[in-house]
C-alpha positions as CSV (number, residue, x, y, z in Angstrom):
1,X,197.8,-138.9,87.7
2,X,196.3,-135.8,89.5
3,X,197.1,-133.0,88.0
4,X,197.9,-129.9,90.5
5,X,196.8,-126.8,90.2
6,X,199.3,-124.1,90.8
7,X,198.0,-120.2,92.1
8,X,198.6,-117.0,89.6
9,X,201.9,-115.0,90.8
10,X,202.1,-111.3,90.2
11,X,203.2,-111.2,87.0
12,X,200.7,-113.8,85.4
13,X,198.0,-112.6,86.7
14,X,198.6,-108.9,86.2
15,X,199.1,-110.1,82.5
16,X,196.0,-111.8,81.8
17,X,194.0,-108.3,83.1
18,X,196.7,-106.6,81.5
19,X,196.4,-107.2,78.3
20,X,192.5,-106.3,78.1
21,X,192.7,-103.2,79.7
22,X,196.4,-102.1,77.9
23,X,194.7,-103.2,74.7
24,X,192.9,-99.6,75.2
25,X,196.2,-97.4,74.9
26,X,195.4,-98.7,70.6
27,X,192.2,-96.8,70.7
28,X,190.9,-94.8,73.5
29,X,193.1,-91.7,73.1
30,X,192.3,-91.6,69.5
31,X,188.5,-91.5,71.0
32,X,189.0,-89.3,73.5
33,X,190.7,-86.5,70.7
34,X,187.8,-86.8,68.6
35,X,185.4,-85.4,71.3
36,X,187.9,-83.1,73.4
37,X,190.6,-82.3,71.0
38,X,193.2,-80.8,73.2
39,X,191.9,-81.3,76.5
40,X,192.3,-85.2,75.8
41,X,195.1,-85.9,78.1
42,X,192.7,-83.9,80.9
43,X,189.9,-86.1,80.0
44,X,191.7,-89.4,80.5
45,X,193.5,-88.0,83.5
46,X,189.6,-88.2,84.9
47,X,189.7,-91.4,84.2
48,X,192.5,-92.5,85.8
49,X,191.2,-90.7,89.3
50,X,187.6,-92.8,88.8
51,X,189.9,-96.1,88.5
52,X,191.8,-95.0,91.4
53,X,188.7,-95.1,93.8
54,X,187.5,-98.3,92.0
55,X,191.3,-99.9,93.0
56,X,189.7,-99.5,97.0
57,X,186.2,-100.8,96.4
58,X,187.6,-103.9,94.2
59,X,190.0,-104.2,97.2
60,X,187.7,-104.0,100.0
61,X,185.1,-106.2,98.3
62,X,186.8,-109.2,96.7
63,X,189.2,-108.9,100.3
64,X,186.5,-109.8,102.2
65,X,184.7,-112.6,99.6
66,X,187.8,-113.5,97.7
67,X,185.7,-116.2,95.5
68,X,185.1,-115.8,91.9
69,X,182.9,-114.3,90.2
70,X,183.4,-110.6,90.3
71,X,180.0,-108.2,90.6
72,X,178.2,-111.4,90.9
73,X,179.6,-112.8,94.1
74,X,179.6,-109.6,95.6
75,X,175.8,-109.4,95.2
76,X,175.0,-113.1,95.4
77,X,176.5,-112.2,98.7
78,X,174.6,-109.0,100.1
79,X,171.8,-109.0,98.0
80,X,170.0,-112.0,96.0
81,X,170.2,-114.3,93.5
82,X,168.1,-112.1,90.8
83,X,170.6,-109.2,91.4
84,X,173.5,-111.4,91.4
85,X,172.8,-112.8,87.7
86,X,172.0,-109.3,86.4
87,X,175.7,-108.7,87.2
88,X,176.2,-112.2,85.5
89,X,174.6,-111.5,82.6
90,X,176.0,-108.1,81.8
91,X,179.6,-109.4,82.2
92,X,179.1,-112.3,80.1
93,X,178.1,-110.0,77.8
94,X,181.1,-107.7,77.9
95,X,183.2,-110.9,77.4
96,X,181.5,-112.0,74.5
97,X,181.4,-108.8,73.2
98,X,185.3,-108.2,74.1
99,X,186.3,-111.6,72.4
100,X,184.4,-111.1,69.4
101,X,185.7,-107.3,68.6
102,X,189.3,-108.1,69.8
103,X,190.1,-111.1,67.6
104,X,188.2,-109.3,64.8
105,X,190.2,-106.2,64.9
106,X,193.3,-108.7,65.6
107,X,193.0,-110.2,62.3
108,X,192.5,-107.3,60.5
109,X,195.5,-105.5,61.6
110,X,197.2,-109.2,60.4
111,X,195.4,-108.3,57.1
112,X,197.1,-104.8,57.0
113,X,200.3,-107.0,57.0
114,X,199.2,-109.8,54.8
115,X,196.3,-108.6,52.4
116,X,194.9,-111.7,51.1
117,X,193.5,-113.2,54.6
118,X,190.0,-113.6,55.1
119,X,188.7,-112.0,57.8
120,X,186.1,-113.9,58.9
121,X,187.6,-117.0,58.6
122,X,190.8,-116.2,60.4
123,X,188.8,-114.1,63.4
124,X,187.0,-118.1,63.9
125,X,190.9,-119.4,63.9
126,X,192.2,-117.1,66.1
127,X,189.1,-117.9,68.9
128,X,189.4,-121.6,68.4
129,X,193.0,-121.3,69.0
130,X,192.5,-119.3,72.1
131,X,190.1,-122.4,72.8
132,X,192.5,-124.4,72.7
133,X,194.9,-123.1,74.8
134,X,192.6,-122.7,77.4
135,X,191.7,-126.6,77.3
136,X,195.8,-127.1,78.5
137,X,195.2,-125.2,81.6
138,X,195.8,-122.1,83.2
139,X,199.0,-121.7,83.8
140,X,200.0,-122.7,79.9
141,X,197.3,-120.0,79.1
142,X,199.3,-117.6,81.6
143,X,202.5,-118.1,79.6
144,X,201.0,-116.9,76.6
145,X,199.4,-114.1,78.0
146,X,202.7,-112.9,79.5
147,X,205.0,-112.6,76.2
148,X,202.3,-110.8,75.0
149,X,201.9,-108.6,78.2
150,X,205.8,-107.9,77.8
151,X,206.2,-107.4,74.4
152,X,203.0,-104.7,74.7
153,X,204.3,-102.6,77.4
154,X,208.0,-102.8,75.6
155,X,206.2,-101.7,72.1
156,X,204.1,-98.5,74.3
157,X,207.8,-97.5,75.5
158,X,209.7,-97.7,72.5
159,X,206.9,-95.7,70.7
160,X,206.6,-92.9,73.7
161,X,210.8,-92.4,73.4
162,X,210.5,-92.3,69.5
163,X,207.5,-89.7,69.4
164,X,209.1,-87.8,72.5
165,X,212.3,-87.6,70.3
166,X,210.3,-86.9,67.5
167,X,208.9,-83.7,69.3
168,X,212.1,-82.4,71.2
169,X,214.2,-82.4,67.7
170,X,211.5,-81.1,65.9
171,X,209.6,-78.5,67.7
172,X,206.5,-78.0,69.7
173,X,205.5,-76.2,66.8
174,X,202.4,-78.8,66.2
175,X,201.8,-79.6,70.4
176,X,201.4,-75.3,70.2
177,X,198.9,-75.4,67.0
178,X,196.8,-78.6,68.3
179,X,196.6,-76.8,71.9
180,X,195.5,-73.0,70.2
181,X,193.3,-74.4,67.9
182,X,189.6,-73.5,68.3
183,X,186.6,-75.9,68.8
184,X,183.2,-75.3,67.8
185,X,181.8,-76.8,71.4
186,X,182.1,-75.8,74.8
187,X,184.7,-76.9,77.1
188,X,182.7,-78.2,79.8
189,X,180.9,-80.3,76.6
190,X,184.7,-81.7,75.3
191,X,185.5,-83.2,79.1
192,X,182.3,-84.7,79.6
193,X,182.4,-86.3,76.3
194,X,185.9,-86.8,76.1
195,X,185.7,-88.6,79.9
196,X,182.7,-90.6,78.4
197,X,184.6,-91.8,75.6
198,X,187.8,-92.3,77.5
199,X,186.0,-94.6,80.1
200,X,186.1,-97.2,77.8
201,X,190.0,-97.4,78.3
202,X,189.4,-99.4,81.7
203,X,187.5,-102.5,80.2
204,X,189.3,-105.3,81.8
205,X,189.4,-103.4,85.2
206,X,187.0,-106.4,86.1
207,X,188.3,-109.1,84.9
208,X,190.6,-110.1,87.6
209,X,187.9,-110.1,90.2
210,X,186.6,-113.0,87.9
211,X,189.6,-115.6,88.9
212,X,190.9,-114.4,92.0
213,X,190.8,-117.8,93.4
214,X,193.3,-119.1,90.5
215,X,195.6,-116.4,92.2
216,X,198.1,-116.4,95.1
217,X,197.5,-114.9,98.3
218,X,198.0,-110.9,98.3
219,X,197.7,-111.0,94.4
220,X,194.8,-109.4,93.6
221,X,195.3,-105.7,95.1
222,X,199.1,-105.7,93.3
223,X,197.2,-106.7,90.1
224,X,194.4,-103.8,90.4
225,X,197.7,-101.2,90.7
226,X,199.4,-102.7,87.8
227,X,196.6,-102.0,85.8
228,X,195.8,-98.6,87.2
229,X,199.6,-97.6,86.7
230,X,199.5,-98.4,82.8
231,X,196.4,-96.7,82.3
232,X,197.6,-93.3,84.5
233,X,200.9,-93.1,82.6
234,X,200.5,-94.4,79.1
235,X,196.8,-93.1,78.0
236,X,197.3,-89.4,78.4
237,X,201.0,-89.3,77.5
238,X,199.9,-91.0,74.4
239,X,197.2,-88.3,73.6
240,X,199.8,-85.4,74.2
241,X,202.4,-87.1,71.8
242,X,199.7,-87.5,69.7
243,X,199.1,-83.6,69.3
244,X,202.7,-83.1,69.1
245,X,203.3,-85.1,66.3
246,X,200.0,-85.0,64.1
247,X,197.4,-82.4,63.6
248,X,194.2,-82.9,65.0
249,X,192.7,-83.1,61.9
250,X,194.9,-86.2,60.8
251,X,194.3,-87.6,64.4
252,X,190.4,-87.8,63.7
253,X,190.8,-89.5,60.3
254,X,193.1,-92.2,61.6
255,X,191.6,-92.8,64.8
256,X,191.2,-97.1,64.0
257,X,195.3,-96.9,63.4
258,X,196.6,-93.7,65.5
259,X,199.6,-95.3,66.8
260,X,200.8,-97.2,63.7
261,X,200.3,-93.3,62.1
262,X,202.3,-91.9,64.8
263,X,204.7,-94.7,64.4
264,X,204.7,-93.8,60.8
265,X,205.6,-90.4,61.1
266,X,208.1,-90.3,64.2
267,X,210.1,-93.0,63.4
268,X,209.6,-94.4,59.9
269,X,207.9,-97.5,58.9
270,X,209.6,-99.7,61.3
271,X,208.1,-98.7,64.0
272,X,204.2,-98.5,62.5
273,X,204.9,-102.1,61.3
274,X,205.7,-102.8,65.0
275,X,202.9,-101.4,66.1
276,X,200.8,-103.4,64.0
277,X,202.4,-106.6,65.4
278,X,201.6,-105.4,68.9
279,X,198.5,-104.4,68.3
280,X,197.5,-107.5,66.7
281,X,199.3,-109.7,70.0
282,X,198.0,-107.4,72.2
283,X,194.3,-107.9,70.8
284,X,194.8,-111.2,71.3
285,X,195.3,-111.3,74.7
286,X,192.2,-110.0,75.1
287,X,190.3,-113.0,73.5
288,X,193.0,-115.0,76.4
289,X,191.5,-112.8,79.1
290,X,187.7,-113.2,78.0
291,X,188.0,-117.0,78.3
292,X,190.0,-116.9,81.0
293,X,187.1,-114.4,83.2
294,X,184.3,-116.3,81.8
295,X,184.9,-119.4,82.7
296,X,185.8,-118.6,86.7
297,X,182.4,-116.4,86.6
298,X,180.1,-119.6,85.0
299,X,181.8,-122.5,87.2
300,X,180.7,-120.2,90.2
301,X,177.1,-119.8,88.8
302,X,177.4,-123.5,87.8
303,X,178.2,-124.3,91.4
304,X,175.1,-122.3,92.7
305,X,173.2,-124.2,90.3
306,X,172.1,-121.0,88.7
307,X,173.7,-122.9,84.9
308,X,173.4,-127.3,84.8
309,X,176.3,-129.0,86.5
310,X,177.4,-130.8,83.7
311,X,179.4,-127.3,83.2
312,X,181.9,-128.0,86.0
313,X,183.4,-131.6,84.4
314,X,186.7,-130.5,83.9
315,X,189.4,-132.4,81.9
316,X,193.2,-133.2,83.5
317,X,194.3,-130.1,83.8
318,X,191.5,-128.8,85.2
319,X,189.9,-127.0,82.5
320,X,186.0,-126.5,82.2
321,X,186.0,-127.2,78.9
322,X,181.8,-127.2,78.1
323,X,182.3,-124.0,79.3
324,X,184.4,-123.1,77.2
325,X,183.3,-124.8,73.8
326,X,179.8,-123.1,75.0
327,X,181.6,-119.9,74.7
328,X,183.7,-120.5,71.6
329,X,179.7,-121.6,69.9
330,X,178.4,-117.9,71.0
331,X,181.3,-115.6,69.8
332,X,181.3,-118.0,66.7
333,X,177.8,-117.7,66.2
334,X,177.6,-113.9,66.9
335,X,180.3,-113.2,64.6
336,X,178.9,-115.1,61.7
337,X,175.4,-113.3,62.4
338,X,177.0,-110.1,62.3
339,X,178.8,-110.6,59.4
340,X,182.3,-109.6,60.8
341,X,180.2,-106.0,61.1
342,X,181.2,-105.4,64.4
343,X,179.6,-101.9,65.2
344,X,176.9,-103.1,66.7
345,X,178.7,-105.2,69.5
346,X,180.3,-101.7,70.5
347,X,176.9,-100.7,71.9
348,X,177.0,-103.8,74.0
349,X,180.6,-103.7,75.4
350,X,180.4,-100.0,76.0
351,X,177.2,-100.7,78.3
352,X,177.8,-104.0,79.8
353,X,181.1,-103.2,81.5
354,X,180.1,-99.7,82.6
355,X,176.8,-101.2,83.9
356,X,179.1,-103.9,85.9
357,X,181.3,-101.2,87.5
358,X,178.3,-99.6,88.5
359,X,176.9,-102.8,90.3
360,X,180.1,-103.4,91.6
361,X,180.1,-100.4,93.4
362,X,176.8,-100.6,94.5
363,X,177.7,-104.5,95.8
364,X,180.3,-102.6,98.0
365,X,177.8,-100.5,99.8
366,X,175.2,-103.2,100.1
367,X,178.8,-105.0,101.6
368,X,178.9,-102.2,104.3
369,X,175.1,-102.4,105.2
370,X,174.6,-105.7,105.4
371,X,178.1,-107.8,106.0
372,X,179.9,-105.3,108.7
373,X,180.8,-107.5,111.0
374,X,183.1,-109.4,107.8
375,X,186.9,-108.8,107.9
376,X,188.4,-106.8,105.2
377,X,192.0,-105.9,104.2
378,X,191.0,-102.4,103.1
379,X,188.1,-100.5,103.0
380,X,187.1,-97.9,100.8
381,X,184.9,-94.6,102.0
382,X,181.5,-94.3,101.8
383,X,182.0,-90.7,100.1
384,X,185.1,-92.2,97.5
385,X,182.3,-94.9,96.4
386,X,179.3,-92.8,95.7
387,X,181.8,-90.3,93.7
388,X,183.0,-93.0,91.7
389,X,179.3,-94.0,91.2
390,X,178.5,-90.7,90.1
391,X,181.6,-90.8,87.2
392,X,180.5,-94.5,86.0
393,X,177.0,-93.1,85.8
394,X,178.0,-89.8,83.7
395,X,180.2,-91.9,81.6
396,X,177.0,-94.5,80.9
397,X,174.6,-91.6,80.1
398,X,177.3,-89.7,78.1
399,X,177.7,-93.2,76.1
400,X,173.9,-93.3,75.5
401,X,174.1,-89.5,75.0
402,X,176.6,-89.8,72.2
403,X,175.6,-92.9,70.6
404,X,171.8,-93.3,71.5
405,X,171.5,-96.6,69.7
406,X,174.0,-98.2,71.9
407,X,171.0,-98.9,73.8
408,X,168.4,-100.5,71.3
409,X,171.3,-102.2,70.4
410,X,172.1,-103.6,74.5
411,X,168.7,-104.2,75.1
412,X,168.2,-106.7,71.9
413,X,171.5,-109.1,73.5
414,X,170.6,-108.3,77.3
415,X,167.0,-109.3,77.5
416,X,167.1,-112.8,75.8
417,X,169.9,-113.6,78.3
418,X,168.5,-111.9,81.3
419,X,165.5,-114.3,80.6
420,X,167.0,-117.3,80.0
421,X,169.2,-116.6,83.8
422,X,166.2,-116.2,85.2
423,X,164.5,-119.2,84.1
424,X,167.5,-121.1,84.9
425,X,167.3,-120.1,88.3
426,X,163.8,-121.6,88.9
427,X,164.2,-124.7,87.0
428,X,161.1,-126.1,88.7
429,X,158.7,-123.7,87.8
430,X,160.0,-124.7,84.3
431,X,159.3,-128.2,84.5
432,X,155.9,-127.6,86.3
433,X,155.3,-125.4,83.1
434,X,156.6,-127.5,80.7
435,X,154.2,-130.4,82.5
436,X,151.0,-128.6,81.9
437,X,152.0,-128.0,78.4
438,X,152.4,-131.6,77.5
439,X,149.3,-133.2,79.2
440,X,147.7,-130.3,76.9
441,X,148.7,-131.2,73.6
442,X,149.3,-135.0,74.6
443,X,146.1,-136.6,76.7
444,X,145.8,-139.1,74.3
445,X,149.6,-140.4,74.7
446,X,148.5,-141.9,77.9
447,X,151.8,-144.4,78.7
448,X,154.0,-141.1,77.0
449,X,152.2,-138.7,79.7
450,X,152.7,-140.9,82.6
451,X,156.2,-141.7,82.0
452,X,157.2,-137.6,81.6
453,X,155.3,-137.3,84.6
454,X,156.6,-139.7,86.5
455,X,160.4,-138.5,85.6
456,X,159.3,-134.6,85.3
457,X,158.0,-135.2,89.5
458,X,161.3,-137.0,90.6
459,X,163.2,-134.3,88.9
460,X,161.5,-131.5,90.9
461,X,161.7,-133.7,93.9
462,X,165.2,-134.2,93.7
463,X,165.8,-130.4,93.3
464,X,163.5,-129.6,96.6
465,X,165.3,-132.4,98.2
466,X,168.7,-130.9,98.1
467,X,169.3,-130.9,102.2
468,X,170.7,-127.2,103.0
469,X,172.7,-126.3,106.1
470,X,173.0,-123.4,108.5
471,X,176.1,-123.1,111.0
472,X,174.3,-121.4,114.2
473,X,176.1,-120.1,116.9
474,X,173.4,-119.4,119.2
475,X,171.5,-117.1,116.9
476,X,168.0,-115.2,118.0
477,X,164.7,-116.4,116.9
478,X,164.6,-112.9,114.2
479,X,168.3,-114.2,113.3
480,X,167.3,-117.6,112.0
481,X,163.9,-116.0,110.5
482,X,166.2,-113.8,108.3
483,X,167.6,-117.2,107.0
484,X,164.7,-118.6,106.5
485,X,163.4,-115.8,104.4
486,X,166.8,-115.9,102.3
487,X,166.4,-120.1,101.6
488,X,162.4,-119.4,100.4
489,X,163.3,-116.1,97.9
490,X,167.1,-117.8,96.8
491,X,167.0,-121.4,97.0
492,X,164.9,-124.1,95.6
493,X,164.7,-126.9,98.7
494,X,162.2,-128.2,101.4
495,X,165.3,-129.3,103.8
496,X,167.1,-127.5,106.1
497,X,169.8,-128.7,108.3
498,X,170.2,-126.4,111.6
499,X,173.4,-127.5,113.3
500,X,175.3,-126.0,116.2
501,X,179.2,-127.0,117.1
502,X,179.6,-127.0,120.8
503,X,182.9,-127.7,122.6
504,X,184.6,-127.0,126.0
505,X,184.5,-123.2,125.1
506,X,181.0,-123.0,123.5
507,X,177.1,-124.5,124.4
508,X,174.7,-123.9,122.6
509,X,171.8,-121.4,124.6
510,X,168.2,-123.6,126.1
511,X,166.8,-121.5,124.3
512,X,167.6,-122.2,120.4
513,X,166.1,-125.5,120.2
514,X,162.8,-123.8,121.0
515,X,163.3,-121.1,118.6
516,X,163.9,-123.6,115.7
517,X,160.6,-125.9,116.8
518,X,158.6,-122.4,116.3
519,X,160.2,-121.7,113.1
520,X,159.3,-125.5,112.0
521,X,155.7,-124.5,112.8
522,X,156.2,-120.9,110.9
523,X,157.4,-122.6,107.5
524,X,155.4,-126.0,107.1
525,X,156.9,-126.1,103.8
526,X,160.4,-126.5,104.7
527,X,161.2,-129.4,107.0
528,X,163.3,-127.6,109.7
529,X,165.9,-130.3,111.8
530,X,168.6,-129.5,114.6
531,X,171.5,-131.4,115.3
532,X,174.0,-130.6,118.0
533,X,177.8,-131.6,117.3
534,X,180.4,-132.0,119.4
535,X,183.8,-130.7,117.3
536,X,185.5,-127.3,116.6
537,X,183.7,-125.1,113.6
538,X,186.6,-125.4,110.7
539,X,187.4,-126.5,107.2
540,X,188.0,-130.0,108.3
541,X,185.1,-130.1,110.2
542,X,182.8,-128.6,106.8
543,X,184.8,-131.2,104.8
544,X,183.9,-134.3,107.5
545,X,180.1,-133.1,107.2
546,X,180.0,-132.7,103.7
547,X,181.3,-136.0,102.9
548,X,178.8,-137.4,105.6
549,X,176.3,-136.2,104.6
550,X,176.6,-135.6,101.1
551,X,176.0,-132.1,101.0
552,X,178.2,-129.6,99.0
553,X,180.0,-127.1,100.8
554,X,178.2,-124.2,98.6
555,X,174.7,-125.2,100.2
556,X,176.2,-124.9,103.8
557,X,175.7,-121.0,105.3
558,X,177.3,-118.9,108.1
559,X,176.3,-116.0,109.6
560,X,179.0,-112.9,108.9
561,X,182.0,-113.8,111.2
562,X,183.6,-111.3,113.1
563,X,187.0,-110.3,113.3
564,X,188.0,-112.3,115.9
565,X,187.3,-115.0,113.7
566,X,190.3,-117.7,113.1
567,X,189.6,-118.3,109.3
568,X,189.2,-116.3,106.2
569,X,186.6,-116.7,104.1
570,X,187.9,-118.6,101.5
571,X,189.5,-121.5,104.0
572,X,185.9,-122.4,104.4
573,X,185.6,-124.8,101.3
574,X,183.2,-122.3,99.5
575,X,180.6,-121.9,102.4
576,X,178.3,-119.0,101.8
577,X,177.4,-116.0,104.3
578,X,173.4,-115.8,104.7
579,X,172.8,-113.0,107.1
C-alpha cells in the first residue's frame, strides 16, 4: 500500500522552525545582559529589525524557487554548484552542531531534575529517539513537534505574567537599580556586542526554507512571521523582566539557567521546576527540527548527485532513512569525541548559521541579477538586503571579535567537509585519481588491474553518459552558449538533448537549428542533438519525456520564465532554471 504524503499546515510547520528558534528565549537574553547590561532589551530589539528584513528576502527567494534546500538552492540556482555546497556545508554544520548542543543541554536540564542520569548516555538516547521518530514520517514527527511548540509558548506566557506580577507588587525598585547602574564600557561597545550576542537568538530562522516542499501552498511566508513575532515580543520582554526581578550581577552568574532563577524568585519553585521541563521539551525540538532540515537539504543535494543516490531510498512512509542514520552516526560520533564538552561546537553553530544568512542574502541579489524575468510573490529592496547584510556581517565579526577562537575552532569542522563536497561533486576526477594510484602500487596484479580498470572506465562512462536536456524556446546563439558554459563548469556529461515544443501558437525560428550545428562544432566534447516536438511545454509533457527517455526531471533545464508564464516553478517536476 502507497503511503501518501500529506503537505505541512500552518501550525506544523511553524512548530518544527519554532521550536529551534523559541529554544533561544532559554539563553540569548541571558547573553545579551552579560555584554550590554541594561541596554539588553535595545540590543535584541536590533535583532528583531535584521529578522524583519530577512522575513522579505526569505520570501522573495524561496517564492520564486520554492524547492528545498534553503541557501543552497538559491545559489545552485543563480550561481554554481561550488557556491551552492558552501551554503550546504555550512548548514549541515549548523544542524549538527544544533542537534548535538540541544539534546546535550536537554538532558542535563533532565539531570537538574533527576541527578543520577548519565549525561552522555542519555544525550545518545534522546538523538536516537528523535531518529526514530523521524523514520515514521513527517507528519508523526510534526505532532511531536507541536505539543512541544504549545507547551513552550504557554510556559514563556505563564512566566512573563508571574515575573510582571512579580514586578508591579513589588516595585521597580530593582528595574531602577539595574537601569542606573554604571558599566565599565562604552555604550556604543554594549549594543554592538550585545547585538552580536543576541544574533544568535534567530538560529532556526533557516530552517523552514529547508522543507518548504513538505509544506502547503502559502505556508512558508506565515511560518517566517510566526517566528519573527516570538522573537520581537518574547526576547526583549524577557530581558527587561529580567532586570526587574534580579540584579545584574545575579543575571551574569546564572546566565545557563536565567529563567528557571527568575522562575525561582517570582513565583516559587513551581514555576522554575516548569521551566526546567520546558526547557528540556523545548531543547528537544530542536534535535526534531535538525533532522527534519537536514534531511530535505541532503535529498536535494542527493538528487543533483552532488551526495550517492542510494541516499534517496526511502522506507513506506517516505522517510530517507540513510540520511538520517548518516546523521544520527555524526552527532553520535561528535559527541563522544567531544566528550559531552560542548564549548567548542558553540564556535561552529555561532559561525555556520550567521555565514548561511549571509549567503542567503547574497543568493537573493544574485536572484535579482541573474533570474529577473522569474515570478515572485514579494520582493524585497535592493537597499533592505544590503542593510541586513551589513547587520549579519557585524554580528559574524563581533562573534569572532568576542570569542576569537570560534574560528580555529569553524575552520577545523568546515574544511574536512568543504573538501569532501567538493570531491563528491567531481566523482570522476576521483576515480581517474584513484586509477593512477592503483596501476602504481599494483602493475604486478595484472588480471586485478584490468578488472578495476575495466569497471573504474564504465563507471566514469556512465556518469558522462547521463543525457541532459534543455527546453528552448527559440533562444539566440549567445543564449544557448550561456548553457553550454553552465553544463561544462556544473555538470559532469558528454550529452545534451536540445529540444523545442512547437504547437499551433509557437514554431520554432530557421534559424536555431543552425545555431545548435555551430555550437556542436564549438564543444566537440559534448555531443549536441535537436529534436523538435510537437506538444504543449507542461508538467505532463516533462513527465511523458522523462519516462521516454529515461532522463530525471532534475537534469532537464529552462530558461527563466516570464510572468506570463502558466506554471509555477515547482509544477515543473523539479526542472532546473539554467540561464
Amino acid at each position: 500500500m502507497q503511503f501518501v504524503k500529506t503537505k505541512l499546515s500552518e501550525l506544523p510547520a511553524s512548530a518544527i522552525c519554532g521550536n529551534d528558534i523559541s529554544s533561544s528565549c532559554l539563553y540569548v537574553s541571558a547573553l545579551s545582559i552579560l555584554y550590554a547590561g541594561q541596554f539588553a532589551w535595545i540590543s535584541l530589539l536590533l535583532v528583531s529589525g535584521t529578522l524583519f528584513l530577512f522575513r522579505k528576502i526569505y520570501g522573495e527567494v524561496v517564492g520564486a524557487l520554492p524547492l528545498n534546500g534553503g541557501a543552497y538552492n538559491v545559489l545552485l540556482n543563480s550561481a554554481n554548484k561550488s557556491m551552492a555546497s558552501l551554503a550546504a556545508c555550512l548548514t549541515i554544520l549548523s544542524y549538527v552542531a544544533t542537534s548535538v548542543i540541544s539534546a546535550n543541554e536537554a538532558i542535563h536540564y533532565a539531570a537538574s531534575l533527576a541527578p543520577t542520569m548519565p549525561i552522555i548516555v542519555g544525550t545518545m538516547g534522546l538523538l536516537l529517539f528523535f531518529f526514530l521518530l523521524n523514520l515514521l514520517g513527517l507528519k508523526e514527527s510534526s505532532k511531536a513537534a507541536v505539543i512541544i511548540f504549545i507547551i513552550h509558548l504557554a510556559t514563556l506566557t505563564i512566566l512573563c505574567l508571574v515575573c510582571g506580577w512579580y514586578v508591579l507588587t513589588n516595585g521597580i525598585g530593582q528595574l531602577t537599580a539595574n537601569i542606573s547602574a554604571r558599566s565599565s564600557h562604552s555604550l556604543s561597545y554594549q549594543l554592538l556586542a550585545g547585538f552580536s550576542a543576541a544574533m544568535l537568538g534567530i538560529s532556526g530562522f533557516e530552517s523552514s526554507a529547508n522543507y518548504v516542499e513538505e509544506q502547503a501552498r502559502g505556508v512558508f511566508p506565515k511560518t517566517l512571521r510566526n517566528m519573527w513575532v516570538i522573537v520581537t515580543v518574547f526576547n526583549p520582554l524577557i530581558a527587561i523582566l529580567a532586570l526587574g526581578v534580579l540584579p545584574i550581577v545575579d543575571v551574569r552568574q546564572h546566565q545557563e539557567s536565567l529563567l528557571a532563577i527568575m522562575g525561582q524568585r517570582s513565583g516559587g519553585r513551581w514555576l522554575a521546576w516548569l521551566v526546567s521541563v520546558d526547557a528540556m521539551l523545548v531543547l528537544s525540538g530542536a534535535v526534531l527540527t535538525s533532522f527534519v532540515g537536514v534531511s530535505g537539504l541532503v535529498k536535494r543535494m542527493t538528487l543533483d548527485r552532488i551526495f550517492p543516490q542510494f541516499l534517496l531510498i526511502e522506507n513506506k512512509r517516505q522517510a530517507p532513512y540513510y540520511i538520517l542514520l548518516m546523521f544520527l552516526l555524526l552527532c553520535v560520533a561528535i559527541l563522544l569525541s567531544t566528550g559531552g564538552d560542548l564549548r567548542a561546537l558553540a564556535g561552529v553553530y555561532t559561525i555556520s548559521f550567521l555565514s548561511v544568512m549571509g549567503l542567503f542574502g547574497i543568493g537573493n541579489l544574485l536572484l535579482k541579477l541573474r533570474r529577473k524575468r522569474l515570478p515572485r510573490p514579494q520582493v524585497a529592496s535592493v537597499g533592505s538586503v544590503f542593510l541586513a547584510l551589513f547587520a549579519v556581517g557585524v554580528a559574524l565579526l563581533g562573534n569572532v571579535w568576542l570569542n576569537p577562537r570560534y574560528l580555529w575552532v569553524f575552520f577545523q569542522y568546515f574544511i574536512p567537509t568543504f573538501l569532501i563536497a567538493l570531491v563528491m561533486m567531481d566523482r570522476s576526477l576521483l576515480l581517474k585519481g584513484l586509477l593512477s594510484i592503483v596501476l602504481y602500487f599494483f602493475r604486478p596484479l595484472k588480471r586485478f588491474i584490468e578488472r578495476f580498470t575495466s569497471w573504474t572506465n564504465h563507471t566514469i562512462k556512465e556518469i558522462n553518459n547521463q543525457e541532459f536536456v534543455f527546453f528552448s524556446k527559440g533562444d539566440d546563439v549567445a543564449s544557448l552558449n550561456q548553457v553550454m558554459i553552465y553544463i561544462q563548469e556544473n555538470e559532469e556529461t558528454n550529452r545534451l538533448r536540445i529540444v523545442t515544443v512547437e504547437n499551433e501558437d509557437f514554431k520554432a525560428p530557421e534559424h536555431l537549428a543552425r545555431d545548435i550545428e555551430t555550437l556542436d562544432r564549438a564543444y566537440p566534447e559534448i555531443d549536441i542533438t535537436y529534436e523538435r516536438i510537437n506538444g504543449h511545454f507542461g508538467p505532463e509533457l516533462i513527465k511523458e519525456l522523462s519516462a521516454k527517455w529515461r532522463i530525471p526531471t532534475n537534469f532537464m533545464f529552462i530558461g527563466s520564465p516570464g510572468r506570463r508564464f502558466q506554471y509555477r516553478i515547482e509544477d515543473l517536476c523539479g526542472v532546473r532554471l539554467i540561464i
